[in-house]
C-alpha positions in Angstrom: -39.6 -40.9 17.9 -36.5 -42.0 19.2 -35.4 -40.4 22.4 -31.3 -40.2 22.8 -29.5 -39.9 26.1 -28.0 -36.4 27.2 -24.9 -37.8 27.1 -25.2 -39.4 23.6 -26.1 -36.0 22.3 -23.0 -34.5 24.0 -21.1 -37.1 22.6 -22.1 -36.6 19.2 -21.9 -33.0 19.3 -18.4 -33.3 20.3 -17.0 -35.0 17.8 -19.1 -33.3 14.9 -17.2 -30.4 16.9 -14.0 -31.8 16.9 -14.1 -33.1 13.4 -14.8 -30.0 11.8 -12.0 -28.3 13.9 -9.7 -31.1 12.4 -10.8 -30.0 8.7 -11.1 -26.6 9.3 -7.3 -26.2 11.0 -5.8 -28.8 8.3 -7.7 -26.4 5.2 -5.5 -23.8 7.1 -2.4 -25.3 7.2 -2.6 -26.9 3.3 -3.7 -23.4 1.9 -1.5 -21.2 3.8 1.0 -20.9 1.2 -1.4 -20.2 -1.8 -3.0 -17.8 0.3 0.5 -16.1 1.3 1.2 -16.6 -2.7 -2.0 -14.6 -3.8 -1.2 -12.3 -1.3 2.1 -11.5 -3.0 0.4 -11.7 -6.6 -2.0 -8.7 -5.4 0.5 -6.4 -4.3 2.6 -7.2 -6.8 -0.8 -6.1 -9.5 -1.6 -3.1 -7.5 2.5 -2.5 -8.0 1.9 -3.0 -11.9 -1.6 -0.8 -12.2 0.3 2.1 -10.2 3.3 1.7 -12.5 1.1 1.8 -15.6 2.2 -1.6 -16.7 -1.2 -2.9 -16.1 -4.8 -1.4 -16.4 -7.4 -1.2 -13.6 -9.1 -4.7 -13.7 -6.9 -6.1 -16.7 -7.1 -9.9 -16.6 -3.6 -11.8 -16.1 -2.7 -15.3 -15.0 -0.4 -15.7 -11.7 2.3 -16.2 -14.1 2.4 -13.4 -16.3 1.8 -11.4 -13.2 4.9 -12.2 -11.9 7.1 -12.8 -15.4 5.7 -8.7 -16.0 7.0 -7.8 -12.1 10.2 -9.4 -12.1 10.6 -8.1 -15.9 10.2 -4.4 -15.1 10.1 -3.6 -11.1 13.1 -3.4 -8.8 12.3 -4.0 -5.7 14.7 -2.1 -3.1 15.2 -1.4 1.2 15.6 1.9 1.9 16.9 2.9 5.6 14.0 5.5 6.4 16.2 7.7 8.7 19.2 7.6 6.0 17.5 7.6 2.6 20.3 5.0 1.8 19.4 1.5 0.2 20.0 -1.7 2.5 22.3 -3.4 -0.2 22.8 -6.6 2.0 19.1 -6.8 3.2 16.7 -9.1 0.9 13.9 -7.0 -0.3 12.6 -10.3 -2.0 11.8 -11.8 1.6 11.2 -8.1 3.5 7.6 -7.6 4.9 7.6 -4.5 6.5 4.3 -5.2 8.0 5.8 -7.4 10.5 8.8 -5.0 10.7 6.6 -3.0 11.7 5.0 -4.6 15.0 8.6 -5.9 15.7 10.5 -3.5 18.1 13.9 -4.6 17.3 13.2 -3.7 13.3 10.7 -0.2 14.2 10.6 2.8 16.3 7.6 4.4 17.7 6.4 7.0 15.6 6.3 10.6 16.5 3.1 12.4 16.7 1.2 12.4 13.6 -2.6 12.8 11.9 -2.1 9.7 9.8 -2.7 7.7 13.2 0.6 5.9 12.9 1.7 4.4 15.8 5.3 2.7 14.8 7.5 2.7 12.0 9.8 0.8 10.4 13.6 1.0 10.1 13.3 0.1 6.7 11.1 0.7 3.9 10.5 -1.6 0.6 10.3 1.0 -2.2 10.1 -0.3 -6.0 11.1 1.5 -9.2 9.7 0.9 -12.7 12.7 0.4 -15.1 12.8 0.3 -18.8 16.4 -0.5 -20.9 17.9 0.9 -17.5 15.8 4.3 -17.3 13.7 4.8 -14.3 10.2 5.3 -14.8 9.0 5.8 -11.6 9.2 5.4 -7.8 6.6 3.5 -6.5 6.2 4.5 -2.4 4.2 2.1 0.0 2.2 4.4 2.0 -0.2 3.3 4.9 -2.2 5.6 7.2 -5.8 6.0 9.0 -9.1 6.5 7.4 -12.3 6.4 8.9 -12.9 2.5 10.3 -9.4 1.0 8.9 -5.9 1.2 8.2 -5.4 1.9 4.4 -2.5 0.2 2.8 -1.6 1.5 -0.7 1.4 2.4 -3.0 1.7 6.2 -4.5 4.2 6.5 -8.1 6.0 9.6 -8.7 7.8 10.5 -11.8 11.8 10.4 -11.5 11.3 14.3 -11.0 10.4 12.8 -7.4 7.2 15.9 -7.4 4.8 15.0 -10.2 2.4 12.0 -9.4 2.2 9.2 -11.6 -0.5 7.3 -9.9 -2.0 5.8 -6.2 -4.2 2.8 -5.5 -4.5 0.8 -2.3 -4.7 -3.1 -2.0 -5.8 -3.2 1.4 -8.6 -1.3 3.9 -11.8 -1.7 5.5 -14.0 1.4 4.0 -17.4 1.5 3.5 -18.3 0.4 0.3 -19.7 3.8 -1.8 -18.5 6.0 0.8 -14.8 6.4 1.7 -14.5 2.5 -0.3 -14.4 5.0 -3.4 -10.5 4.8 -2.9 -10.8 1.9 -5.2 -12.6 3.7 -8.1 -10.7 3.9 -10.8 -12.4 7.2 -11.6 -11.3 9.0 -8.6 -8.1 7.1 -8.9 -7.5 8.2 -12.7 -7.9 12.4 -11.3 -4.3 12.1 -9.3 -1.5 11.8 -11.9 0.0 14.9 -12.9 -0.9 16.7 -9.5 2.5 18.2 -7.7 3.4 16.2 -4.5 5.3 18.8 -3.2 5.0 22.5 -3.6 7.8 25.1 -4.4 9.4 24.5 -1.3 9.6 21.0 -1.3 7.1 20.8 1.3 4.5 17.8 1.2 1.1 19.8 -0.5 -1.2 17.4 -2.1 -4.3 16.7 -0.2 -7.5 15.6 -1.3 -10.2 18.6 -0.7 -13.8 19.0 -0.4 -15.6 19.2 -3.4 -14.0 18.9 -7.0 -10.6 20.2 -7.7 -9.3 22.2 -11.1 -7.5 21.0 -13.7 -4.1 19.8 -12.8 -2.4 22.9 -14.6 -4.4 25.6 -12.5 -4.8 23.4 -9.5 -1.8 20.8 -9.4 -1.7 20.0 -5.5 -5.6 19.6 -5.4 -7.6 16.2 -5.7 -11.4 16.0 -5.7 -13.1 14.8 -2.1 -14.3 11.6 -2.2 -18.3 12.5 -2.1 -20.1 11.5 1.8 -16.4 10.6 3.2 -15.1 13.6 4.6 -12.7 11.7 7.2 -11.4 9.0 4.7 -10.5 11.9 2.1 -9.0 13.3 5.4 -7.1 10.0 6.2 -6.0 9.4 2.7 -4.2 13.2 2.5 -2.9 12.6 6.0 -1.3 9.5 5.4 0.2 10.7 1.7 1.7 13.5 3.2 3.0 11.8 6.5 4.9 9.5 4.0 6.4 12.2 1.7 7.8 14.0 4.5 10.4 13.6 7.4 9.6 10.7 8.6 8.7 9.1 5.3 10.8 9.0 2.3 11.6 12.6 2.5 15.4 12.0 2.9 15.2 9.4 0.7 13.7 11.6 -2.1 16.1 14.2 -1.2 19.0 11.7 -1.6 18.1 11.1 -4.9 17.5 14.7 -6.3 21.0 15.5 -4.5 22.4 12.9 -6.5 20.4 14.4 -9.9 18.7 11.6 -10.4 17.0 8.2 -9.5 19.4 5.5 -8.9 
């Protein structure tokens, strides 16, 4: 057997070390901007499925994903604080994400159960629009659950109160437990419930056990089954956002003005 030198062997290790690192970093930097692109293309699905325009695990190609986007969604900035839009801002470019972790563009946020720690000045809100009528309001919401963040979108009707839909495109859940945020079953129990009650106060939350039917029980969804903190997390969040801090005075702006705009 032949014997190498401990210096050979550190030697070779170093540049089997340093040559993956060179392939590894250059994959990084080629693919960033198809990653960054199919990052776009899933929000912009979970967008589509929320707004009805596409169903839960429908098959479409990058390009009729965005052709069906830019066809029917309006994307728009929306001043949190104000409920006004942004009109000079570019909601093509905005990621409030980073808004969000930069203090010039957030504020810290007061406190809250949906374990939100800053917020931004600005929100990106979309609207589903068909021969110029409003559809529906599509909300970005984004909150604690039990080991993650959950990122999502919620669609009310242009009444601003009934729900149209929710999904989430991003969290870290355990699969089978609180992961059932993605099943399109549980998903498929939330439109028609009431967001708000009588009072225009935020009401839906997600209980324990299974809820009525939405006419006899419109601000109840069932509990997701072995995850009481996610179903927690998710009605935390869901309310923090349709309230004061949310896009309360944005909803507000719009039923002041009778009507989605």
């Amino acid at each position: 057997m032949r014997h190498y030198s401990n210096a050979y062997v550190i030697g070779f290790a170093t540049a089997v070390c340093l040559v993956c690192s060179i392939v590894v970093s250059t994959s990084a930097v080629v693919l960033r901007d198809r990653q960054e692109r199919n990052k776009v293309l899933d929000r912009q699905t979970k967008v589509l499925v929320v707004a009805g325009l596409l169903d839960e695990g429908q098959k479409a190609t990058p390009e009729e994903i965005e052709q069906l986007f830019d066809n029917n969604i309006v994307s728009k900035i929306v001043d949190l604080e104000s409920g006004e839009y942004d009109l000079d801002a570019d909601a093509a470019s905005y990621d409030q994400r980073k808004a969000t972790k930069d203090p010039a563009l957030s504020r810290e946020a007061p406190a809250n159960k949906a374990g939100l720690t800053r917020l931004p000045e600005e929100a990106l809100v979309y609207q589903r629009v068909e021969q110029g009528q409003v559809l529906s309001i599509i909300l970005p919401v984004e909150g604690k659950g039990l080991w993650s963040t959950l990122y999502g979108f919620i669609a009310l009707a242009p009444d601003t109160r009934t729900i149209k839909g929710i999904t989430f495109y991003e969290h870290g859940e355990t699969p089978g437990l609180g992961g059932e945020v993605d099943n399109p079953s549980w998903k498929a129990l939330w439109p028609g419930r009431k967001a708000y009650d009588d009072d225009w106060e935020p009401a839906i939350e997600v209980i324990k056990g299974a809820a009525g039917p939405v006419e006899e029980d419109p601000y109840s969804v069932d509990g997701l089954s072995g995850s009481t903190l996610t179903s927690r997390g998710v009605t935390n969040l869901v309310q923090f956002w349709l309230g004061e801090n949310g896009f309360e005075p944005y909803l507000e702006k719009l039923r002041s003005e009778g009507g989605v705009s």
